[in-house]
PyMOL Python script that loads the backbone (N, CA, C, O; Angstrom):
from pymol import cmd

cmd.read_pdbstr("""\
ATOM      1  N   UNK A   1      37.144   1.782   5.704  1.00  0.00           N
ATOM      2  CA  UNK A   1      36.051   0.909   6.120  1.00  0.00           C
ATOM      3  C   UNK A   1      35.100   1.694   7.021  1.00  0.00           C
ATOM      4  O   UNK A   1      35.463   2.415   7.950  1.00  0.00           O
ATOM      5  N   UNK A   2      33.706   1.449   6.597  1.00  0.00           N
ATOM      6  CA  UNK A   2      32.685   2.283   7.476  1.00  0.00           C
ATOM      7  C   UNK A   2      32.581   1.207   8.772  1.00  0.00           C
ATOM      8  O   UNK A   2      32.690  -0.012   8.902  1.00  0.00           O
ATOM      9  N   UNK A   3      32.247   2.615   9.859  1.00  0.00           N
ATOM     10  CA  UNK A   3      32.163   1.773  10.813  1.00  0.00           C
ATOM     11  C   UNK A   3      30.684   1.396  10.941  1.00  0.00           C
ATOM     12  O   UNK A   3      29.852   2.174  10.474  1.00  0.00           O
ATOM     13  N   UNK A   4      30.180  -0.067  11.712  1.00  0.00           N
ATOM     14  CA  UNK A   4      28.360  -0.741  12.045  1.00  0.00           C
ATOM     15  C   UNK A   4      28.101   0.891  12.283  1.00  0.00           C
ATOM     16  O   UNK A   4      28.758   1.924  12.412  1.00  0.00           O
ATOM     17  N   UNK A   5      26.945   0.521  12.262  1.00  0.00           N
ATOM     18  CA  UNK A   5      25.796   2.083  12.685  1.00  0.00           C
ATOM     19  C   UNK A   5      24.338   1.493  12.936  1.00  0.00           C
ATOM     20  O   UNK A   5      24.083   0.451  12.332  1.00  0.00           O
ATOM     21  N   UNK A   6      23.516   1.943  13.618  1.00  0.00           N
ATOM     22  CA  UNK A   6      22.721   1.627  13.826  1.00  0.00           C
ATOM     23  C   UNK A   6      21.488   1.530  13.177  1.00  0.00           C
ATOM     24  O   UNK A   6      21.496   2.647  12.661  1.00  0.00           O
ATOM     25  N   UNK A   7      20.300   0.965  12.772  1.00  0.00           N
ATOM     26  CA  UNK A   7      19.629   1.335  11.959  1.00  0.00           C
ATOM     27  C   UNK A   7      18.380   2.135  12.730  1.00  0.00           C
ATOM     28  O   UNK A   7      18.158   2.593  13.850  1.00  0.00           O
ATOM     29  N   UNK A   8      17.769   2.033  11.570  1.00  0.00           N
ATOM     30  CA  UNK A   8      16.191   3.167  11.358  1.00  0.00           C
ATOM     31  C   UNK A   8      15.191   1.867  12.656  1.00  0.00           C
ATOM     32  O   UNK A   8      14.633   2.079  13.732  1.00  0.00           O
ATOM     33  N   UNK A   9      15.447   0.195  11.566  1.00  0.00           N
ATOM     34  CA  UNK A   9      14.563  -0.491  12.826  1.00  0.00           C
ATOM     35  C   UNK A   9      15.312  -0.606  14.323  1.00  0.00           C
ATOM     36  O   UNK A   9      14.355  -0.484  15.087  1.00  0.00           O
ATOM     37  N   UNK A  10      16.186  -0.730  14.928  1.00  0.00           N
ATOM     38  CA  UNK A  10      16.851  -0.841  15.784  1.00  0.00           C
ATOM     39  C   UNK A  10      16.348  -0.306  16.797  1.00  0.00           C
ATOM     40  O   UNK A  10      15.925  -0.887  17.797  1.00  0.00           O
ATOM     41  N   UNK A  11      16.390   1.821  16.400  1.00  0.00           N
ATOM     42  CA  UNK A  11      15.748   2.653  16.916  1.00  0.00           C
ATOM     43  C   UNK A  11      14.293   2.293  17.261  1.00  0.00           C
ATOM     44  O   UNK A  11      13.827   2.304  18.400  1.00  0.00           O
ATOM     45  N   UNK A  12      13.498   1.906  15.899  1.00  0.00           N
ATOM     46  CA  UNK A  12      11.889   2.061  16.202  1.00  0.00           C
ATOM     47  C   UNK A  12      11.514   0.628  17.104  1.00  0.00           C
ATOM     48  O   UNK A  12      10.343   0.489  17.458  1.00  0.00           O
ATOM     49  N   UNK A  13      12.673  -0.580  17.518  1.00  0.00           N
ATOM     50  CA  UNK A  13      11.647  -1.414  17.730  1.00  0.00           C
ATOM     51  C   UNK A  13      12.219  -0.872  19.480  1.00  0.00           C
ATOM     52  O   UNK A  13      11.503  -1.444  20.302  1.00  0.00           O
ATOM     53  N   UNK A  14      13.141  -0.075  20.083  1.00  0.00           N
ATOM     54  CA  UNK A  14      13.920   0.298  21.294  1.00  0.00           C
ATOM     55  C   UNK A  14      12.573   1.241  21.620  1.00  0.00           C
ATOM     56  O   UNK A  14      11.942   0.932  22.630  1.00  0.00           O
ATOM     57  N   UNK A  15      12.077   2.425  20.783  1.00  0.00           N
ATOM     58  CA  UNK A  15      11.679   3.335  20.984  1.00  0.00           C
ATOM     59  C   UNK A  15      10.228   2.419  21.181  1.00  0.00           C
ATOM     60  O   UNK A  15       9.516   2.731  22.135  1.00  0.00           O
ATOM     61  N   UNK A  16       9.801   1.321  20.305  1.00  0.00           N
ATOM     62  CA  UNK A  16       8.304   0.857  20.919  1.00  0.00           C
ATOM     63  C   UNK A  16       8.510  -0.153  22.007  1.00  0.00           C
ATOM     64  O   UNK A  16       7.495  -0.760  22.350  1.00  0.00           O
ATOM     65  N   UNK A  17       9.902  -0.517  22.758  1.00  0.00           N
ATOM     66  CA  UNK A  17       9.572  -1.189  23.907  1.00  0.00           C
ATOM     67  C   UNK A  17       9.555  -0.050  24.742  1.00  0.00           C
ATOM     68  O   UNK A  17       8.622  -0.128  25.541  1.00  0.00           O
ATOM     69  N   UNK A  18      10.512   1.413  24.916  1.00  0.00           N
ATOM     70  CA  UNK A  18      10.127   2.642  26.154  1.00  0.00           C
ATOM     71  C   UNK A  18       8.767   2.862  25.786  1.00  0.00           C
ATOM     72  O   UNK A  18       8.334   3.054  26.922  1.00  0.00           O
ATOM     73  N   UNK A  19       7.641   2.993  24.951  1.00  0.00           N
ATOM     74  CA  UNK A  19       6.456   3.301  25.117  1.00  0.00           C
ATOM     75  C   UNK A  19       5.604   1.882  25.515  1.00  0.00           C
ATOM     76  O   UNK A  19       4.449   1.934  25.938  1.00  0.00           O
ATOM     77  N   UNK A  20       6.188   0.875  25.358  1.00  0.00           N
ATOM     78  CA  UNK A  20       5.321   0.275  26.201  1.00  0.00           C
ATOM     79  C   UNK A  20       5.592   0.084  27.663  1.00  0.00           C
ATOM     80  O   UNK A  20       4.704   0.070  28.515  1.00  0.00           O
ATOM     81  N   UNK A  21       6.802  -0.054  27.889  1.00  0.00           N
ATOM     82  CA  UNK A  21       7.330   0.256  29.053  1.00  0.00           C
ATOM     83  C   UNK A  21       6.398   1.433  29.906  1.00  0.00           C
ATOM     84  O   UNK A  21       6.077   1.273  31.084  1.00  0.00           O
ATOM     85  N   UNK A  22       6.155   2.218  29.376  1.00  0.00           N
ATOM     86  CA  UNK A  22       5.796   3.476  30.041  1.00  0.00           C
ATOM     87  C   UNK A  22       4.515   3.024  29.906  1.00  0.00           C
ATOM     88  O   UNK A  22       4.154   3.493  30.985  1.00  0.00           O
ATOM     89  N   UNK A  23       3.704   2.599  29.561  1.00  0.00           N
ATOM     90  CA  UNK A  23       2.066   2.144  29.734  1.00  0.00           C
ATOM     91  C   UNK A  23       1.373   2.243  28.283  1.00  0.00           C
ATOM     92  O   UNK A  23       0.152   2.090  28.303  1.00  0.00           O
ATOM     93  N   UNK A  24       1.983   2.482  26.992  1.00  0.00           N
ATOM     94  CA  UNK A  24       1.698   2.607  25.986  1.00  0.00           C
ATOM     95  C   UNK A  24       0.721   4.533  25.778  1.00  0.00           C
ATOM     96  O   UNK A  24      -0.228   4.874  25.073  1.00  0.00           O
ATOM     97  N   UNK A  25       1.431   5.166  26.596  1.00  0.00           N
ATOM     98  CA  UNK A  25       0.539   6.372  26.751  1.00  0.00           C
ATOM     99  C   UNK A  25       1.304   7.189  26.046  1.00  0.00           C
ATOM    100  O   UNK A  25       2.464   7.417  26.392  1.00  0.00           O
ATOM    101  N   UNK A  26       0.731   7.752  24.928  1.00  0.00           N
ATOM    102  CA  UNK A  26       0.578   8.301  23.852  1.00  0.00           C
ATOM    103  C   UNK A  26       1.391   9.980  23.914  1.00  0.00           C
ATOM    104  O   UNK A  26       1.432  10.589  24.982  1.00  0.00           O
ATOM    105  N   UNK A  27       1.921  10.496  22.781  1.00  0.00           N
ATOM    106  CA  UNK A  27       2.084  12.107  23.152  1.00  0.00           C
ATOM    107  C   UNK A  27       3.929  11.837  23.413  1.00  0.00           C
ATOM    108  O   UNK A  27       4.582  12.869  23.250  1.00  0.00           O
ATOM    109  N   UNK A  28       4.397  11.118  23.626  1.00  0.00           N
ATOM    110  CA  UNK A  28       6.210  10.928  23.944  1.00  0.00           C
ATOM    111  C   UNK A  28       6.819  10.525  22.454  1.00  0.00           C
ATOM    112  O   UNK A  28       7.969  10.821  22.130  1.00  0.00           O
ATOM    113  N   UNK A  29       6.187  10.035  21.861  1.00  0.00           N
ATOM    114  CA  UNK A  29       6.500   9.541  20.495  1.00  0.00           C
ATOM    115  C   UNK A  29       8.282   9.988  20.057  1.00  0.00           C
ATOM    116  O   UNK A  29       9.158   9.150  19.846  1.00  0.00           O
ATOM    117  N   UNK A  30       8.446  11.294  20.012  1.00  0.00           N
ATOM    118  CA  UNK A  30       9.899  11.923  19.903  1.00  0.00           C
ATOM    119  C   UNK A  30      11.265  11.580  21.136  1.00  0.00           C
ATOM    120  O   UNK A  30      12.463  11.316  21.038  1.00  0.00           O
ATOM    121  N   UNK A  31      10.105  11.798  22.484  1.00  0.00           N
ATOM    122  CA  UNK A  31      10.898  11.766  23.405  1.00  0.00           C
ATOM    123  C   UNK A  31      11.684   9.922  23.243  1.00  0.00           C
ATOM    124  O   UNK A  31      12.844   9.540  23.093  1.00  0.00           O
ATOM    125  N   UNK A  32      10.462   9.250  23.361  1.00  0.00           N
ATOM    126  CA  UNK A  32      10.983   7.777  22.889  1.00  0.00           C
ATOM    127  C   UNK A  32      11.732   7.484  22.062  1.00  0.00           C
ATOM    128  O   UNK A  32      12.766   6.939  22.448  1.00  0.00           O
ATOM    129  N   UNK A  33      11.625   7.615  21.203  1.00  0.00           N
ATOM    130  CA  UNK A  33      12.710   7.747  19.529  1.00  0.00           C
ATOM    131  C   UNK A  33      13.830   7.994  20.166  1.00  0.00           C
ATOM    132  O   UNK A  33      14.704   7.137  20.297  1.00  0.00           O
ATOM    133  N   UNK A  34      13.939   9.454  20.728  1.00  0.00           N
ATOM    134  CA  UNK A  34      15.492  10.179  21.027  1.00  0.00           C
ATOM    135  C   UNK A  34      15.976   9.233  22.085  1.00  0.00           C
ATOM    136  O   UNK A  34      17.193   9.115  21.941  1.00  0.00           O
ATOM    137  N   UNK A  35      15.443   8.350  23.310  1.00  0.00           N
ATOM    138  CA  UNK A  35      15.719   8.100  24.385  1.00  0.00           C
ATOM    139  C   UNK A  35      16.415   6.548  23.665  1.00  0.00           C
ATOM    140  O   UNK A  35      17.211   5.920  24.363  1.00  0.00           O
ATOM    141  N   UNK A  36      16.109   6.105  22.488  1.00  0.00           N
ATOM    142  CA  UNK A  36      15.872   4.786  22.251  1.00  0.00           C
ATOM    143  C   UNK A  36      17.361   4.804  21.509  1.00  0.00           C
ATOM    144  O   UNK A  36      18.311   4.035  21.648  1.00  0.00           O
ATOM    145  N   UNK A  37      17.182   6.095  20.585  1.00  0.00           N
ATOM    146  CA  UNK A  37      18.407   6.677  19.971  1.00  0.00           C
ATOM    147  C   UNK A  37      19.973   6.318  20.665  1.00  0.00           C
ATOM    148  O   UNK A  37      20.854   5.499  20.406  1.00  0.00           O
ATOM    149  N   UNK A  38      19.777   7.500  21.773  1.00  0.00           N
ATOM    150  CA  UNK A  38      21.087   7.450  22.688  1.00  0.00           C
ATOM    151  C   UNK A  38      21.326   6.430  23.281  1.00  0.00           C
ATOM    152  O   UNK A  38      22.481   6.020  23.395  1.00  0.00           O
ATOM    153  N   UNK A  39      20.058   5.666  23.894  1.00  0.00           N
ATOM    154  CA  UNK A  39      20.592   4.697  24.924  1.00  0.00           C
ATOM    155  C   UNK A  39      21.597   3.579  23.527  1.00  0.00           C
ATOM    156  O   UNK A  39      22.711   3.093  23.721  1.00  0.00           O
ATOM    157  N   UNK A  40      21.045   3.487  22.661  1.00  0.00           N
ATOM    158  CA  UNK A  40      21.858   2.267  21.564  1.00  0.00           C
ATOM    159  C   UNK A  40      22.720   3.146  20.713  1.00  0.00           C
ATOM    160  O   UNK A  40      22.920   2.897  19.524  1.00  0.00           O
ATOM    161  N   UNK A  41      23.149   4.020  21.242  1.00  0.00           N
ATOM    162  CA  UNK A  41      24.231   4.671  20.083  1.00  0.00           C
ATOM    163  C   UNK A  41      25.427   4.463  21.213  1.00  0.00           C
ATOM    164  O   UNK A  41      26.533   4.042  20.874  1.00  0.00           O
ATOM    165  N   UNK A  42      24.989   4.917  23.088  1.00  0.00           N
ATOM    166  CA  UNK A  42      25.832   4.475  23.785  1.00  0.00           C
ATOM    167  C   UNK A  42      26.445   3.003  24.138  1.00  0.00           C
ATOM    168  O   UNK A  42      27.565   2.741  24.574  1.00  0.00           O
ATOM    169  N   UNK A  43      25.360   2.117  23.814  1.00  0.00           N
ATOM    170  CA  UNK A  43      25.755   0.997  23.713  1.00  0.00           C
ATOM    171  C   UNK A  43      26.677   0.500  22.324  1.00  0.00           C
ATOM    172  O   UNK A  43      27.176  -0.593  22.053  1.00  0.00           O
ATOM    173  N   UNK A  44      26.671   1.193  21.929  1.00  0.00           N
ATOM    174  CA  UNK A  44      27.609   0.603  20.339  1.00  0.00           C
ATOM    175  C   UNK A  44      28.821   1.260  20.148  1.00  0.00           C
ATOM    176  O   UNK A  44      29.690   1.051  19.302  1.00  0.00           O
ATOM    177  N   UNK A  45      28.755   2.256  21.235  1.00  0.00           N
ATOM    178  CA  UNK A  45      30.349   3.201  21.392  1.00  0.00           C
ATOM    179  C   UNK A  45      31.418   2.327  21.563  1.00  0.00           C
ATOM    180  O   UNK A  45      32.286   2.186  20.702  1.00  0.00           O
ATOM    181  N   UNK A  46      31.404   1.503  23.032  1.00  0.00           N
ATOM    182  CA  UNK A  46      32.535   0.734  23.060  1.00  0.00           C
ATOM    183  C   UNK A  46      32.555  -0.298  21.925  1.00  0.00           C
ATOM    184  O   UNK A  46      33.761  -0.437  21.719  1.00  0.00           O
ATOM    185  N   UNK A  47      32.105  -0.849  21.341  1.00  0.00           N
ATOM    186  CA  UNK A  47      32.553  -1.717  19.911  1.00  0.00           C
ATOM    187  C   UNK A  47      33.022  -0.669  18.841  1.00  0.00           C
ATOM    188  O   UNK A  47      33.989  -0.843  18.099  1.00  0.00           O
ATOM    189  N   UNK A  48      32.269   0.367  18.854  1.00  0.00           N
ATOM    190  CA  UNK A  48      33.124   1.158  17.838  1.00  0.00           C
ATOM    191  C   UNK A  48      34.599   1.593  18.033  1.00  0.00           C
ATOM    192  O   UNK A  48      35.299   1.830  17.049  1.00  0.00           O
ATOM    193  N   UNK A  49      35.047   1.692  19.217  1.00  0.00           N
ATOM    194  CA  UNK A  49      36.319   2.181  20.095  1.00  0.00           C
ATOM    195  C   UNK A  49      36.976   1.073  19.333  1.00  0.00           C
ATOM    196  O   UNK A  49      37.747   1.290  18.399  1.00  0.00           O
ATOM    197  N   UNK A  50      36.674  -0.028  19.725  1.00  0.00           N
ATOM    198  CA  UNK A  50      37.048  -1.647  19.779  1.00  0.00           C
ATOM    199  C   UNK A  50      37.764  -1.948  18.311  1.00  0.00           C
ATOM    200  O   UNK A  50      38.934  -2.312  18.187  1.00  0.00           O
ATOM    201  N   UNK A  51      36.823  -1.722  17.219  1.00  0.00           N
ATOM    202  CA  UNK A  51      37.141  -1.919  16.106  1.00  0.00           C
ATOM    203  C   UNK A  51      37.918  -0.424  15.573  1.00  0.00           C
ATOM    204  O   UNK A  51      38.899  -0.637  14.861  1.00  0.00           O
ATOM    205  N   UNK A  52      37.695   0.611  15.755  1.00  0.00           N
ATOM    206  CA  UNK A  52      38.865   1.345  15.458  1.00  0.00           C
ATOM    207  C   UNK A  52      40.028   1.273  15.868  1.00  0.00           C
ATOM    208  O   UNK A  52      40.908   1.279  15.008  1.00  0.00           O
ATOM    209  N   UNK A  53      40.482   1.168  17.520  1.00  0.00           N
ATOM    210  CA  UNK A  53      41.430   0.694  17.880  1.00  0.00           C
ATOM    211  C   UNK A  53      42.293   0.067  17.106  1.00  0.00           C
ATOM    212  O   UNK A  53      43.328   0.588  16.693  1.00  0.00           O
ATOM    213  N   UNK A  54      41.727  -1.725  16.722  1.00  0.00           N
ATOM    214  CA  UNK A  54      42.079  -2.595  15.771  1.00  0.00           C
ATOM    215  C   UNK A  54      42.478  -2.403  14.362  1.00  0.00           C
ATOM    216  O   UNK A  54      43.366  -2.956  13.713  1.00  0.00           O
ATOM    217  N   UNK A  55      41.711  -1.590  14.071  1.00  0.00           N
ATOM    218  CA  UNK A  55      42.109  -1.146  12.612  1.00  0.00           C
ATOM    219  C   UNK A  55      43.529   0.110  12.660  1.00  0.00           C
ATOM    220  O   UNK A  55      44.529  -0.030  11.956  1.00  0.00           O
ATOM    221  N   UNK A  56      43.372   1.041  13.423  1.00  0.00           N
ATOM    222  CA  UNK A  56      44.591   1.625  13.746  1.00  0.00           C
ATOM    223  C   UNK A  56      45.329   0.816  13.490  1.00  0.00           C
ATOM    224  O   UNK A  56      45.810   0.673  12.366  1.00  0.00           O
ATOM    225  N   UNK A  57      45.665  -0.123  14.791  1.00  0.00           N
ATOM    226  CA  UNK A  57      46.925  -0.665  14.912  1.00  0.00           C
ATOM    227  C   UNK A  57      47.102  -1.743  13.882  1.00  0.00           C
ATOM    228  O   UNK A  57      48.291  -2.019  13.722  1.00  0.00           O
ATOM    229  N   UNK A  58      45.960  -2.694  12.856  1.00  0.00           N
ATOM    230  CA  UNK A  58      46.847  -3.071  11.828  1.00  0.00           C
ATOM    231  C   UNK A  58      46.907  -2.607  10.403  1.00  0.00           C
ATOM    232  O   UNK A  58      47.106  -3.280   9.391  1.00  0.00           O
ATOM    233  N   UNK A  59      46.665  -1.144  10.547  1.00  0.00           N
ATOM    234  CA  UNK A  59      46.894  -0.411   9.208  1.00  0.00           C
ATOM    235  C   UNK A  59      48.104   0.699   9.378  1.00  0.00           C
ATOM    236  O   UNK A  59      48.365   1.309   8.341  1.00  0.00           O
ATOM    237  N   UNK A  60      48.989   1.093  10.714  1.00  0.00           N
ATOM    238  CA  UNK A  60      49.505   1.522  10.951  1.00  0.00           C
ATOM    239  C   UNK A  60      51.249   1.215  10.286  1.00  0.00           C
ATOM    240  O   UNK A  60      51.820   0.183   9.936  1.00  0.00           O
ATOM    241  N   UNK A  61      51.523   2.149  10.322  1.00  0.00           N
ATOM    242  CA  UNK A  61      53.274   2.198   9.246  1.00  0.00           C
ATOM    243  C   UNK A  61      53.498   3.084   9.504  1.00  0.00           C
ATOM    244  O   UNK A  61      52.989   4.203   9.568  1.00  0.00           O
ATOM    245  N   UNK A  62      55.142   2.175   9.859  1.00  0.00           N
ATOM    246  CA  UNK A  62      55.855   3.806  10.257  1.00  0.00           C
ATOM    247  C   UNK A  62      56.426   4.473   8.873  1.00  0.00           C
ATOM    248  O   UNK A  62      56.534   3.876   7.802  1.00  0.00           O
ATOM    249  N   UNK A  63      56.641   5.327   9.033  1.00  0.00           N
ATOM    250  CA  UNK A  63      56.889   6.314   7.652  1.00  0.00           C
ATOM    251  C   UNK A  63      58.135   6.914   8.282  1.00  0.00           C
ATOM    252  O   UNK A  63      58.262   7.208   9.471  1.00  0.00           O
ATOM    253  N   UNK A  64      59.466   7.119   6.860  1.00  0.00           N
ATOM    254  CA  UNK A  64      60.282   7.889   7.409  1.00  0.00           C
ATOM    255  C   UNK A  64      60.150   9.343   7.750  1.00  0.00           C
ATOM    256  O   UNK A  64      59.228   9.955   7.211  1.00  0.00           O
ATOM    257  N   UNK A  65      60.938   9.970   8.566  1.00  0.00           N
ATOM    258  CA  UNK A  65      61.100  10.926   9.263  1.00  0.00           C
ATOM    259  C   UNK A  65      61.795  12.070   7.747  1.00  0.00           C
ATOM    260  O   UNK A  65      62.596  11.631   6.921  1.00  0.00           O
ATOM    261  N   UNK A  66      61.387  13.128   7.730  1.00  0.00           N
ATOM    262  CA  UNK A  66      61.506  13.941   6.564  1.00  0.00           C
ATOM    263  C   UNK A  66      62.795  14.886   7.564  1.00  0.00           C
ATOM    264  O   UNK A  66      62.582  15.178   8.741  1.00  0.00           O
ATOM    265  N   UNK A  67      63.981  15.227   6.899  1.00  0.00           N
ATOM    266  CA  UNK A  67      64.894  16.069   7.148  1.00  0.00           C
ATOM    267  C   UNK A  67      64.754  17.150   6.966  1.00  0.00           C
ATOM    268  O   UNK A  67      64.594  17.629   5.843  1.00  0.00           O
ATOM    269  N   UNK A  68      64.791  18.101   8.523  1.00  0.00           N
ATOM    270  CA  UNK A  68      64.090  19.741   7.802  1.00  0.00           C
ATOM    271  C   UNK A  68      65.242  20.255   7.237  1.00  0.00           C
ATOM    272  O   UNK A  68      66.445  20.250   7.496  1.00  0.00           O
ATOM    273  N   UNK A  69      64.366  20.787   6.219  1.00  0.00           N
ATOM    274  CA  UNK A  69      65.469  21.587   5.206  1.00  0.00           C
ATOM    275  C   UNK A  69      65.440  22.944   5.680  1.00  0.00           C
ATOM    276  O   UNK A  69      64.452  23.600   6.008  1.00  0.00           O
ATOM    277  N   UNK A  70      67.420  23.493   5.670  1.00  0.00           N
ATOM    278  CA  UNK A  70      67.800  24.476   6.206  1.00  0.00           C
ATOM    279  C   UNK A  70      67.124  25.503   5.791  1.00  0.00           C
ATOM    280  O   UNK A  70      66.442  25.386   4.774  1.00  0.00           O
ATOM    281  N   UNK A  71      67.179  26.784   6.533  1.00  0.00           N
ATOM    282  CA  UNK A  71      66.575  27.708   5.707  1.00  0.00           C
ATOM    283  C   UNK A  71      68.124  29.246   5.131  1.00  0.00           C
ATOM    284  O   UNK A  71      68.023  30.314   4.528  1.00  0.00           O
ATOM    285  N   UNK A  72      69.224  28.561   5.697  1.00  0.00           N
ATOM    286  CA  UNK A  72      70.503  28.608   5.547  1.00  0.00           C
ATOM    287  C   UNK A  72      71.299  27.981   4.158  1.00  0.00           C
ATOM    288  O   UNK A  72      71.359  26.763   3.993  1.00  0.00           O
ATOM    289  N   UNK A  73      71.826  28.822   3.304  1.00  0.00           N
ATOM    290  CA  UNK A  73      72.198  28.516   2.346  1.00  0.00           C
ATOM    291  C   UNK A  73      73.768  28.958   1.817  1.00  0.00           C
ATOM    292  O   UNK A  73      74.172  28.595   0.713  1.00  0.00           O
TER     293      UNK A  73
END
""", "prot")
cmd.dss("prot")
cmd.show_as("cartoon", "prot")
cmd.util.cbc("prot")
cmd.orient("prot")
């Protein structure tokens, strides 16, 4: 199962509230994007933790233990 991810709009509508935030002044365009990027990729970390966690533990099985074979014959 893939884990949520963020999208393309997510980014662009984060990245056009830091440029308006900032006074709508022109020339940051990248810096915004990237800033808009991380801040919501860090916010979606702990749910991603969250749901892997979960999936670990109910796809998890124990498996038997394999007997090492001698190298004595």
């Amino acid at each position: 199962m893939a884990f949520p991810s963020i999208t393309h709009e997510q980014i662009a509508a984060r990245a056009f509230q830091i440029y308006c935030a900032r006074g709508e002044m022109t020339g940051h365009d990248l810096d915004d994007w990237l800033q808009a990027e991380s801040e919501l990729r860090k916010a979606d970390s702990p749910r991603r933790a969250e749901i892997s966690t979960s999936q670990a533990a109910s796809s998890y099985q124990m498996k038997p233990r394999r007997q090492p074979q001698s190298s004595f014959s």
